[in-house]
C-alpha positions as CSV (number, residue, x, y, z in Angstrom):
1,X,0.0,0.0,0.0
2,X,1.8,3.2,-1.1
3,X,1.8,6.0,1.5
4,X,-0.3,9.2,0.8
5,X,1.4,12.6,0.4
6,X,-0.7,13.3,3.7
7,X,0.8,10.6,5.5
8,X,4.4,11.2,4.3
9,X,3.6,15.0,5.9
10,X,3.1,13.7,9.3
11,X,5.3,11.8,9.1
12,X,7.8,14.1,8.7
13,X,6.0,16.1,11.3
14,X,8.5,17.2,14.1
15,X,7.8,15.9,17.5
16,X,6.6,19.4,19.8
17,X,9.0,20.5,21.8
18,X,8.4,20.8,25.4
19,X,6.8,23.6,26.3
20,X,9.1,26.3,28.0
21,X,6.8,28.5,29.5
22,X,4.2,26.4,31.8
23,X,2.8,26.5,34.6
24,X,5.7,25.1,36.9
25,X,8.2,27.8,35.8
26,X,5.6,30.8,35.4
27,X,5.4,29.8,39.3
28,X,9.2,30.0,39.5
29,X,9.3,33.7,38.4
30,X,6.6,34.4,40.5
31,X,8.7,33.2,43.3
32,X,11.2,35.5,42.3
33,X,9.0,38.2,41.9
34,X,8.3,37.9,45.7
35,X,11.5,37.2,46.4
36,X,12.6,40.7,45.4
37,X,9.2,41.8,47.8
38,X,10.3,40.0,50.8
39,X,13.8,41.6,50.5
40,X,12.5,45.2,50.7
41,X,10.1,44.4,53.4
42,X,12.7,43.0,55.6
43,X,15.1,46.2,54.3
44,X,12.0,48.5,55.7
45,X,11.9,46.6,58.6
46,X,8.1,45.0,58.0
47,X,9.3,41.7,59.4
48,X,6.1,39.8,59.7
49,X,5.0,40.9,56.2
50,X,8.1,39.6,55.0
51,X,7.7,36.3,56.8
52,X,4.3,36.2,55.1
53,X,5.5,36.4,51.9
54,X,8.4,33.8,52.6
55,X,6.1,31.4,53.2
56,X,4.1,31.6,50.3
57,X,6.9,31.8,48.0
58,X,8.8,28.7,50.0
59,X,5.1,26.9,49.0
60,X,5.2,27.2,45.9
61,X,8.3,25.5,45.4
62,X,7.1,22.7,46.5
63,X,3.9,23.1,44.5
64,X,5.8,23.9,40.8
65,X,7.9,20.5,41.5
66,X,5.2,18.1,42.4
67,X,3.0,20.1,39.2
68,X,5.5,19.8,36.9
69,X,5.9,15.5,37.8
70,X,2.2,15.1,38.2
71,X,1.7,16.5,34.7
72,X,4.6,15.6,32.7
73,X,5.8,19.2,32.5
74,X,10.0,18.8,33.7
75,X,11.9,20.8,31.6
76,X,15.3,21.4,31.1
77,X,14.6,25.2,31.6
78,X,12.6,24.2,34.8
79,X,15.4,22.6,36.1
80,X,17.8,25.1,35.8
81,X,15.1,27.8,36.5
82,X,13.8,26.1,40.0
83,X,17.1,25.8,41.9
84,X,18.1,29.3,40.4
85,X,15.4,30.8,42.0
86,X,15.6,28.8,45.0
87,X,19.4,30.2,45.4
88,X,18.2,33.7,44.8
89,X,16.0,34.0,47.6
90,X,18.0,32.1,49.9
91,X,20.8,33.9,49.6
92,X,19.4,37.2,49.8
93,X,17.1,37.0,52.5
94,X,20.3,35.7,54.4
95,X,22.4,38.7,53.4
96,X,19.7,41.0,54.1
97,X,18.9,39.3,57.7
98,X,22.6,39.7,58.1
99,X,22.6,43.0,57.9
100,X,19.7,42.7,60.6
101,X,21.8,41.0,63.1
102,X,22.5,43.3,65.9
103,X,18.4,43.6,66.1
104,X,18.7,40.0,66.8
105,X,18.2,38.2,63.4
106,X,20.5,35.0,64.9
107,X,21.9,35.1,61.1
108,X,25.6,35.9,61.3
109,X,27.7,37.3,58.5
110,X,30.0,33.9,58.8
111,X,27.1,32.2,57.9
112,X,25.5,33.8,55.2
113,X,29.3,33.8,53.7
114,X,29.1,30.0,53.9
115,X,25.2,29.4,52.7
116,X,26.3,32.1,49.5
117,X,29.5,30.6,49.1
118,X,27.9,27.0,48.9
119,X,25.5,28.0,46.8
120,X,27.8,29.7,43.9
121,X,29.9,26.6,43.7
122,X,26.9,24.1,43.4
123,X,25.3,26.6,40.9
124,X,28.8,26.7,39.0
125,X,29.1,22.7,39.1
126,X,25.4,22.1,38.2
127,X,25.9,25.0,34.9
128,X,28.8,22.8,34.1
129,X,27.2,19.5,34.5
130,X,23.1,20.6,32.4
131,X,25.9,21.9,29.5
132,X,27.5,18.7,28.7
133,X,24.0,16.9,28.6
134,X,23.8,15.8,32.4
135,X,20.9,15.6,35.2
136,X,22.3,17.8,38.0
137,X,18.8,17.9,40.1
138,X,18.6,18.5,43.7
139,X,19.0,15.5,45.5
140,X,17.5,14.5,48.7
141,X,20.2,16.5,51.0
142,X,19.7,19.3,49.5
143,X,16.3,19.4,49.6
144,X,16.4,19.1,53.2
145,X,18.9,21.9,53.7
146,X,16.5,24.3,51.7
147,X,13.8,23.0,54.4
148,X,16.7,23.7,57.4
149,X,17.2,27.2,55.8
150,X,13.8,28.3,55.0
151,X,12.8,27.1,59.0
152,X,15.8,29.3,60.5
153,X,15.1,32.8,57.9
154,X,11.6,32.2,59.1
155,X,12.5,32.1,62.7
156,X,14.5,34.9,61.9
157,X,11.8,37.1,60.8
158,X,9.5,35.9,63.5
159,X,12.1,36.9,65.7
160,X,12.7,40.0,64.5
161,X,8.8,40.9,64.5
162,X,8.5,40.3,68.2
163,X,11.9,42.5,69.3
164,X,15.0,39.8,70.6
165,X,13.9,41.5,73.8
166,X,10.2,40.6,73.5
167,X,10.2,37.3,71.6
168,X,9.6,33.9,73.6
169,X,12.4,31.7,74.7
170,X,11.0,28.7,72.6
171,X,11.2,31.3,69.6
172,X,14.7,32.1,69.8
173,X,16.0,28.8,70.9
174,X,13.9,27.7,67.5
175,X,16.0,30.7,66.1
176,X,19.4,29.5,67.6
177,X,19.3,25.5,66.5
178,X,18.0,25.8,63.2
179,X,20.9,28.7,62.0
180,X,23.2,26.4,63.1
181,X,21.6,23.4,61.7
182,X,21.2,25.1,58.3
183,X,24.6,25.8,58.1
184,X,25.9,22.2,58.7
185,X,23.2,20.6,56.3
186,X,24.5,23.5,53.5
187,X,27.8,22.3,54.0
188,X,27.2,18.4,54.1
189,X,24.8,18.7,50.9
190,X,27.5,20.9,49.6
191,X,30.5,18.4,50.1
192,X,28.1,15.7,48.8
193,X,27.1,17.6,45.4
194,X,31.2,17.9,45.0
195,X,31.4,14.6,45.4
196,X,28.5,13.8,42.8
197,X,29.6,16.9,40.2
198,X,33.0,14.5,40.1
199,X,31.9,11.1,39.3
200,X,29.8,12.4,36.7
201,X,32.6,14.3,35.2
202,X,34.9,10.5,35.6
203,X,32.1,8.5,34.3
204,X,32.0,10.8,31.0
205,X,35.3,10.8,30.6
206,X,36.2,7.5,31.0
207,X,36.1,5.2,27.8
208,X,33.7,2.5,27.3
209,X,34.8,-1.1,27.6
């Protein structure tokens, strides 16, 4: 049976590409968008607003990852995109809350110089890993640290809210452990993204056998 010129045309039909601009990443620019808010609310000292709006944007991460599996919308874009973000807000509201500490923000320059520091190198690695063709997601341990962080900056802005001199013990013992615990998990998932950025790099290297 010879093929019509209507089946020779889809068949030469291109498969769609995957669509860039979804719902997933339109909610990753909205959490930058807020992320940018939240910065000059804590800069005008409107701490609880700010801790308002660092909640909703910490919620949508969660809600553009588990869209984008529950409806086939991962992208290489959203992958590169969601982290980015993530890195963005982290690391500002840390530098900003930083600047915040003699009010009692429990965020000390030292560690917003590690959390920024970490997060540069992994975004360097992961850049150099996406290039070359390779899956450089955010693995288990640094999905936790991102939890450890976003419970200490909003303890922080809690904190802040109340006065360090009005603020419940409970609050700024929260305050105290979870600083400290964020920095260790940022330098554990750090160390173990090193680790991973460099077997990748051996495996593609090495020659099949």
């Amino acid at each position: 049976m010879s093929e019509t010129p209507s089946d020779a045309a889809e068949s030469q039909t291109p498969a769609p590409a995957p669509q860039m601009l979804n719902v997933p990443n339109a909610l990753s620019m909205s959490r930058l968008i807020l992320a940018c808010v939240v910065f000059a609310l804590i800069e005008f000292d409107w701490f609880l607003a700010a801790f308002i709006l660092f909640v909703i944007a910490a919620s949508t991460d969660w809600v553009d990852g588990w869209w984008a599996r529950k409806f086939n919308q991962v992208t290489q874009l959203g992958r590169m995109l969601d982290p980015f973000v993530d890195k963005i807000i982290i690391c500002g509201t840390f530098i900003f809350l930083s600047a915040e500490y003699d009010q009692g923000s429990g965020i000390a320059a030292w560690m917003t110089t590690i959390v920024v520091g970490r997060e540069l190198l992994v975004t360097a690695l992961r850049s150099m890993i996406e290039a070359s063709g390779g899956d450089f997601s955010a693995g288990m341990s640094g999905k936790l640290k991102m939890v450890f962080q976003c419970v200490a900056v909003g303890a922080s802005l809690i904190t802040l809210s109340y006065g360090v001199d009005a603020a419940p013990a409970w609050l700024t013992t929260t305050l105290f452990i979870s600083a400290f615990v964020a920095v260790i998990s940022t330098v554990q998932s750090g160390i173990g993204y090193v680790f991973a950025a460099i077997r990748m790099t051996q495996a593609k290297e090495s020659p099949a056998t």
